[in-house]
VEXTORNU-356904 format. One line per field, with one value per atom (N, C-alpha, C): atom name; x, y, z; residue number from 0; residue in three letters. Coordinates in steps of 0.05 Angstrom, whole numbers. Layout:
name c(CA, ...)
east c(X, ...)
north c(Y, ...)
up c(Z, ...)
resi c(NUM, ...)
resn c(Ala, ...)
//
This chain:
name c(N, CA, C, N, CA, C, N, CA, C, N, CA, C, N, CA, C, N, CA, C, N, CA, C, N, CA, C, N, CA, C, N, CA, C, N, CA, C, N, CA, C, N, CA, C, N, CA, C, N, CA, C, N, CA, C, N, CA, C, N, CA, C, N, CA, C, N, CA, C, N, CA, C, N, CA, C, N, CA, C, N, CA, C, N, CA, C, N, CA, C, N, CA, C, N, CA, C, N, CA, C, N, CA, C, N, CA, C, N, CA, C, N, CA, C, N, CA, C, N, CA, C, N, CA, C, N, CA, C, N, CA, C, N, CA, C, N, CA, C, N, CA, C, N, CA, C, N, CA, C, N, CA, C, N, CA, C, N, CA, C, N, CA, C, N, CA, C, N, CA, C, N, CA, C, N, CA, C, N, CA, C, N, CA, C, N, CA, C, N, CA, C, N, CA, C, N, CA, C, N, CA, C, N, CA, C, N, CA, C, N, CA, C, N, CA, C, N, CA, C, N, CA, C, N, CA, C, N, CA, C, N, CA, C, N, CA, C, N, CA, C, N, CA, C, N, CA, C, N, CA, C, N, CA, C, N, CA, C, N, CA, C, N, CA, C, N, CA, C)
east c(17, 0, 18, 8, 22, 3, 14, -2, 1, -14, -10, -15, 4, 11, 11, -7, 1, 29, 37, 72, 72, 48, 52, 45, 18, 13, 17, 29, 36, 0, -26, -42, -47, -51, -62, -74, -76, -95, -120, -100, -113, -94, -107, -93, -89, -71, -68, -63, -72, -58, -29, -9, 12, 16, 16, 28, 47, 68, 87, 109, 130, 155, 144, 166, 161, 136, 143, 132, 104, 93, 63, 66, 44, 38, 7, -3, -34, -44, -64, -69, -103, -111, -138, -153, -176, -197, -206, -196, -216, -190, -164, -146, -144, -154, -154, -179, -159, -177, -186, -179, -179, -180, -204, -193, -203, -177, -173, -185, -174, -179, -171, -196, -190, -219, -213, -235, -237, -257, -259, -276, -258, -264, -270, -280, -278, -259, -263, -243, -211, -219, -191, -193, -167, -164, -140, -169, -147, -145, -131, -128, -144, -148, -166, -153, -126, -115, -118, -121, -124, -101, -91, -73, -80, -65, -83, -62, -70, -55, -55, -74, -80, -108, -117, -133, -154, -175, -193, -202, -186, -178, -195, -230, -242, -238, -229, -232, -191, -180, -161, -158, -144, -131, -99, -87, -72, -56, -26, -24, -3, 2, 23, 48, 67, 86, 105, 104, 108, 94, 64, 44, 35, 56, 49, 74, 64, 96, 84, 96, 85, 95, 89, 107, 88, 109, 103, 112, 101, 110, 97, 108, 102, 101, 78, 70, 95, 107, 121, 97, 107, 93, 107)
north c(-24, 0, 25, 35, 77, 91, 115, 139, 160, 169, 191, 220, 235, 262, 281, 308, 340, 341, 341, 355, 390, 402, 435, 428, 417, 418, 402, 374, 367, 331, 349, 325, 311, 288, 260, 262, 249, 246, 221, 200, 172, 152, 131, 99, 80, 84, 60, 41, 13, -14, -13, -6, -19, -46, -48, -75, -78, -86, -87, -66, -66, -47, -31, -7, 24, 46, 68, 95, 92, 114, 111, 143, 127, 136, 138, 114, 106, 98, 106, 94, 94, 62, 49, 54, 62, 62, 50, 14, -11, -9, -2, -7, 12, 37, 63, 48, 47, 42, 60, 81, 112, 126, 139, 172, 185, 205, 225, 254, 271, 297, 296, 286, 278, 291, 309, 322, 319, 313, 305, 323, 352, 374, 364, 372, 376, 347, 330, 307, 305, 320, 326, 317, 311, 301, 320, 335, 357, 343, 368, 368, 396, 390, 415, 448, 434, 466, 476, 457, 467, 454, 444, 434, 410, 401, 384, 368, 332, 320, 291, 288, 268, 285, 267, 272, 241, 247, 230, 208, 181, 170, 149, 150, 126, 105, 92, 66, 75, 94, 98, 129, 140, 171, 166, 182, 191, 217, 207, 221, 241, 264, 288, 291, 269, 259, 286, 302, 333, 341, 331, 347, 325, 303, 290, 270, 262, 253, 221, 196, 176, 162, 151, 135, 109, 87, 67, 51, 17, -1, 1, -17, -30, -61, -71, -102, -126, -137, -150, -173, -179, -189, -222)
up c(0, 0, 0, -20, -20, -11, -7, 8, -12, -34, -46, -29, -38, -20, -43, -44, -52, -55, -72, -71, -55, -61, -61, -29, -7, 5, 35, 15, 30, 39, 40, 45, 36, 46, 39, 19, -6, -25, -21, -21, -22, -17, -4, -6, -28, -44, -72, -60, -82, -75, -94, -102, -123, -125, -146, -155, -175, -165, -187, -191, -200, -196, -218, -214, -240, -227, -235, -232, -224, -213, -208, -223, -253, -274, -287, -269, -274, -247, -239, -212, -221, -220, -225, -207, -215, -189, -173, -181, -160, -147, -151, -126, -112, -99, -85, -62, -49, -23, 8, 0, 20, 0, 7, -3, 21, 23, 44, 35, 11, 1, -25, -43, -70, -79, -96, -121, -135, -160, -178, -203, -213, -217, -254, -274, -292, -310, -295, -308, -302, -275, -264, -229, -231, -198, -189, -165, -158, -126, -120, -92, -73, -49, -40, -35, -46, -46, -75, -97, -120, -136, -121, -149, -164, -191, -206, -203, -192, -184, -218, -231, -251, -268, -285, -309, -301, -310, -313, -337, -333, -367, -363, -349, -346, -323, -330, -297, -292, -296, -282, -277, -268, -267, -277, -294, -311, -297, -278, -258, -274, -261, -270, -247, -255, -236, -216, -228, -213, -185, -193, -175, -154, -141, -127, -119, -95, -81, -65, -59, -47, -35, -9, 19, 18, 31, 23, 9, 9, 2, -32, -39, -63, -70, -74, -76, -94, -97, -109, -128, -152, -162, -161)
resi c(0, 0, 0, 1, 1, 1, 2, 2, 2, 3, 3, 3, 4, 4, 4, 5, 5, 5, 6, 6, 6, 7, 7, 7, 8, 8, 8, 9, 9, 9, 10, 10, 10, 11, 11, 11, 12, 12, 12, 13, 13, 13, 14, 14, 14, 15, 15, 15, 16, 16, 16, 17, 17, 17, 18, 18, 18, 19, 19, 19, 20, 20, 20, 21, 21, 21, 22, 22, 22, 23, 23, 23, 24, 24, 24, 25, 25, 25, 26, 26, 26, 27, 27, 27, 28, 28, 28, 29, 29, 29, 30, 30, 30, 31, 31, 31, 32, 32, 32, 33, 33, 33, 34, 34, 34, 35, 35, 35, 36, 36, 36, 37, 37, 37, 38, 38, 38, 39, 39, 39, 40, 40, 40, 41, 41, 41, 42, 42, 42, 43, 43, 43, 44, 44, 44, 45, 45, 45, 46, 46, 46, 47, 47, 47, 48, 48, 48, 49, 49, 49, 50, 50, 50, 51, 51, 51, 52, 52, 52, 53, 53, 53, 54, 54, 54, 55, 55, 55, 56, 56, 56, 57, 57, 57, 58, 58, 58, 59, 59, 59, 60, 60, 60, 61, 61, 61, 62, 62, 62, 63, 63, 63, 64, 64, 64, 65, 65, 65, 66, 66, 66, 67, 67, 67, 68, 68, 68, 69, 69, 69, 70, 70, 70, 71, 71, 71, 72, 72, 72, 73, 73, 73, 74, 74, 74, 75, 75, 75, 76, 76, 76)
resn c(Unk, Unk, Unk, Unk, Unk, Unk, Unk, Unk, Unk, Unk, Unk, Unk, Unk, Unk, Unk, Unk, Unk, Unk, Unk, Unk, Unk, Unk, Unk, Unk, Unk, Unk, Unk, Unk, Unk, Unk, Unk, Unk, Unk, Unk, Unk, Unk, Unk, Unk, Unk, Unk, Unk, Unk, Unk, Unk, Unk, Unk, Unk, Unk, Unk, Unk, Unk, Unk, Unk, Unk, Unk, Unk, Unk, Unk, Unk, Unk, Unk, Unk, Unk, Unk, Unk, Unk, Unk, Unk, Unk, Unk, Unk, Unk, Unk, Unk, Unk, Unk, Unk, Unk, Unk, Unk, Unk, Unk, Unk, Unk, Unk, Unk, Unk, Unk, Unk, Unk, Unk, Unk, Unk, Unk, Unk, Unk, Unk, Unk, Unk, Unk, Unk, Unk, Unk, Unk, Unk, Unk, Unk, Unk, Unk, Unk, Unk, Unk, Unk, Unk, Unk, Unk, Unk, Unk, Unk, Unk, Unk, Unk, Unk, Unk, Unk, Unk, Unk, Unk, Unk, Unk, Unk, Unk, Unk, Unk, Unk, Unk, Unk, Unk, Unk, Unk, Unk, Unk, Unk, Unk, Unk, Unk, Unk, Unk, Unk, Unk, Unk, Unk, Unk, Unk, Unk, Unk, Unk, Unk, Unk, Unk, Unk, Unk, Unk, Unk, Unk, Unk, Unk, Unk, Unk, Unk, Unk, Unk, Unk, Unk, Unk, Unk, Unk, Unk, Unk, Unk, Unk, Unk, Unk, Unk, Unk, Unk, Unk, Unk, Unk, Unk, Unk, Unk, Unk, Unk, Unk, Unk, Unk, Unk, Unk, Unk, Unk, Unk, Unk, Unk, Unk, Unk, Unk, Unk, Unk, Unk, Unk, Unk, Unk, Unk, Unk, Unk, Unk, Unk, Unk, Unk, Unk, Unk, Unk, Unk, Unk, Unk, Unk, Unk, Unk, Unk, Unk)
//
């Protein structure tokens, strides 16, 4: 399990499940198991300070690797 974090702000976004090694680039919706302070503005996933953390690409979010930071394990496959 990761903890997505605001890069600008610093809060919690949400709980991912990862699976598997490499970047968190796509993060699916059936594996987000918390959300903490996650908006869902215009096809956009912001954050409640306003910043835009991913894009809305259907059954995933399409993240903007700048505007977000993440602690935590990662699942081995």
């Amino acid at each position: 399990m990761i903890v997505i974090k605001c890069s600008k702000c610093k809060n919690k976004i949400f709980k991912y499940k990862k699976i598997g090694k490499g970047k968190v680039l796509k993060c699916f919706k059936d594996r987000i198991t918390r959300n903490y302070d996650c908006v869902v503005d215009n096809d956009f996933l912001k954050c409640t300070c306003g910043n835009i953390i991913g894009s809305d690409e259907g059954n995933y979010y399409k993240m903007n690797k700048d505007n977000f930071t993440y602690t935590g394990r990662k699942i081995k496959r």
